[in-house]
N, C-alpha and C positions, 0 to 999 in steps of 0.2 A: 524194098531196097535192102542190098544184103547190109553185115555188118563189113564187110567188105569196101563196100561202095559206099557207103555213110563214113568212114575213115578218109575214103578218099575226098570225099567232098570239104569234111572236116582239113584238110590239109590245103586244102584250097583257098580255104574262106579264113585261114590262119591270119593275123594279120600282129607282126614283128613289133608294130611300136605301142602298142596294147599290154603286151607281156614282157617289155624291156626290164621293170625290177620284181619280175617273179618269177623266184626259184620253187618249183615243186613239182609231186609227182601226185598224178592220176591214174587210179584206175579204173579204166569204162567196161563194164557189162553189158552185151548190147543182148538181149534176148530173144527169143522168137527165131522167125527166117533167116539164116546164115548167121545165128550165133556167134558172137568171140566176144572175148575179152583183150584189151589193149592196153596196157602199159604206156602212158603219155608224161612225158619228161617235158617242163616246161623252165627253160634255162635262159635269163635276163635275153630276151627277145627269140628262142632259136624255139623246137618244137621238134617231138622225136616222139609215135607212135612203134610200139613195139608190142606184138600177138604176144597175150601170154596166156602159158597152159595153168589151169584152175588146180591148184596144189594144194588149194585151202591156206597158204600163204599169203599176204598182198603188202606187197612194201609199199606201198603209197600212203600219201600223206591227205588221200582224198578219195571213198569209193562212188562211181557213180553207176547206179544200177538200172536199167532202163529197154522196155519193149520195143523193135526194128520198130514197128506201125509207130509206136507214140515220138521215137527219134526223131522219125523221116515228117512228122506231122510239126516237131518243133522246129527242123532245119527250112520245112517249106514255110514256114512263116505261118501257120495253123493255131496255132498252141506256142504261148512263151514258157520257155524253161520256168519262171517263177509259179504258174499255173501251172505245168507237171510236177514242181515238187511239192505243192501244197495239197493237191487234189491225193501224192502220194503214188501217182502214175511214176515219180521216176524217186527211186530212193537214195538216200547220202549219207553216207557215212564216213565221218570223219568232222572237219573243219570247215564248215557250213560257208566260210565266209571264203575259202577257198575255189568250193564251190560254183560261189555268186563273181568269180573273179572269171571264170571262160566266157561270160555272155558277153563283155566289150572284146574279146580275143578272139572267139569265133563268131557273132552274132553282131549285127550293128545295131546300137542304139543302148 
Protein backbone atom coordinates (compact mmCIF):
# COMPACT_ATOMS: atom_id res chain seq x y z
CA UNK A 1 0.00 0.00 0.00
CA UNK A 2 1.37 3.21 -1.27
CA UNK A 3 1.90 6.09 1.15
CA UNK A 4 -0.59 7.44 -1.00
CA UNK A 5 -3.25 5.18 -0.36
CA UNK A 6 -2.60 4.67 3.47
CA UNK A 7 -3.61 8.59 3.71
CA UNK A 8 -6.45 7.81 1.97
CA UNK A 9 -7.71 5.26 4.09
CA UNK A 10 -6.49 7.35 7.01
CA UNK A 11 -9.13 10.08 5.98
CA UNK A 12 -11.66 7.75 5.83
CA UNK A 13 -11.55 6.01 9.06
CA UNK A 14 -11.14 9.77 10.55
CA UNK A 15 -13.65 10.04 13.00
CA UNK A 16 -14.75 14.06 14.05
CA UNK A 17 -15.95 13.44 17.50
CA UNK A 18 -12.74 11.61 18.75
CA UNK A 19 -10.68 14.90 17.99
CA UNK A 20 -13.13 17.58 18.89
CA UNK A 21 -10.67 19.27 21.63
CA UNK A 22 -7.54 18.68 19.90
CA UNK A 23 -5.56 21.13 18.47
CA UNK A 24 -2.27 19.88 16.86
CA UNK A 25 0.00 19.09 14.38
CA UNK A 26 1.44 15.81 12.91
CA UNK A 27 3.95 14.78 10.98
CA UNK A 28 3.87 11.18 9.29
CA UNK A 29 6.81 9.61 7.63
CA UNK A 30 5.65 6.87 5.80
CA UNK A 31 8.74 4.77 4.37
CA UNK A 32 9.40 2.12 2.16
CA UNK A 33 6.94 1.73 -1.29
CA UNK A 34 5.56 5.10 -2.39
CA UNK A 35 7.14 7.21 0.29
CA UNK A 36 5.87 10.72 1.60
CA UNK A 37 5.71 12.65 4.29
CA UNK A 38 2.32 14.42 5.49
CA UNK A 39 1.73 17.18 7.39
CA UNK A 40 -1.67 16.46 9.42
CA UNK A 41 -3.40 19.51 11.09
CA UNK A 42 -5.76 18.25 13.73
CA UNK A 43 -8.24 21.21 14.61
CA UNK A 44 -11.15 20.76 17.43
CA UNK A 45 -12.93 17.93 15.39
CA UNK A 46 -11.75 18.91 11.44
CA UNK A 47 -8.40 16.94 9.89
CA UNK A 48 -6.29 18.21 7.05
CA UNK A 49 -3.48 16.03 5.46
CA UNK A 50 -1.10 18.06 3.59
CA UNK A 51 2.32 16.26 1.29
CA UNK A 52 5.26 17.79 2.59
CA UNK A 53 8.55 18.14 0.98
CA UNK A 54 11.53 16.91 3.68
CA UNK A 55 13.45 20.36 4.28
CA UNK A 56 14.78 19.01 7.33
CA UNK A 57 12.21 21.40 8.88
CA UNK A 58 9.18 19.97 10.66
CA UNK A 59 6.68 22.20 12.34
CA UNK A 60 4.88 19.76 14.09
CA UNK A 61 4.08 19.20 17.39
CA UNK A 62 4.34 15.45 16.87
CA UNK A 63 6.88 13.21 14.41
CA UNK A 64 5.66 9.86 13.53
CA UNK A 65 8.02 7.82 11.60
CA UNK A 66 7.07 4.57 10.24
CA UNK A 67 7.65 1.59 7.24
CA UNK A 68 4.43 1.29 4.29
CA UNK A 69 4.42 -2.78 5.23
CA UNK A 70 4.39 -2.05 9.18
CA UNK A 71 1.53 1.09 8.47
CA UNK A 72 -0.72 -1.16 6.28
CA UNK A 73 -0.08 -4.26 8.99
CA UNK A 74 -1.38 -1.63 11.78
CA UNK A 75 -4.36 -0.04 9.66
CA UNK A 76 -5.39 -3.94 8.96
CA UNK A 77 -5.75 -4.60 12.40
CA UNK A 78 -2.20 -7.02 12.47
CA UNK A 79 -0.19 -5.08 14.84
CA UNK A 80 -1.48 -2.26 17.25
CA UNK A 81 0.20 1.09 17.09
CA UNK A 82 1.16 0.53 20.96
CA UNK A 83 3.15 -2.77 19.80
CA UNK A 84 4.94 -0.68 16.85
CA UNK A 85 6.13 1.74 19.10
CA UNK A 86 7.57 -0.35 21.67
CA UNK A 87 8.97 -3.12 19.48
CA UNK A 88 10.43 0.46 17.81
CA UNK A 89 9.01 -0.44 14.40
CA UNK A 90 7.37 2.95 14.24
CA UNK A 91 9.37 6.01 15.91
CA UNK A 92 8.03 9.41 17.76
CA UNK A 93 9.19 12.15 18.37
CA UNK A 94 8.07 14.67 20.08
CA UNK A 95 4.90 14.45 22.81
CA UNK A 96 4.40 10.77 23.27
CA UNK A 97 1.08 11.57 24.69
CA UNK A 98 0.12 13.28 21.42
CA UNK A 99 1.08 10.51 19.92
CA UNK A 100 -1.20 7.86 21.84
CA UNK A 101 -4.10 10.58 21.06
CA UNK A 102 -4.62 9.22 16.95
CA UNK A 103 -5.63 5.55 18.01
CA UNK A 104 -9.43 6.71 19.31
CA UNK A 105 -9.24 9.16 16.03
CA UNK A 106 -8.33 6.83 13.52
CA UNK A 107 -8.40 3.29 15.09
CA UNK A 108 -11.35 1.97 17.14
CA UNK A 109 -10.99 0.85 20.48
Amino acid sequence: MSAEETIAVLKKRFRPEAAKNLCATYLINIKGDGAAAYLTKISDGTCEFVEHASSGYSPADCQITIDSDDLHQIISGRMSAMTAALSGVLAIEGELGLAMKLVPIFFEG
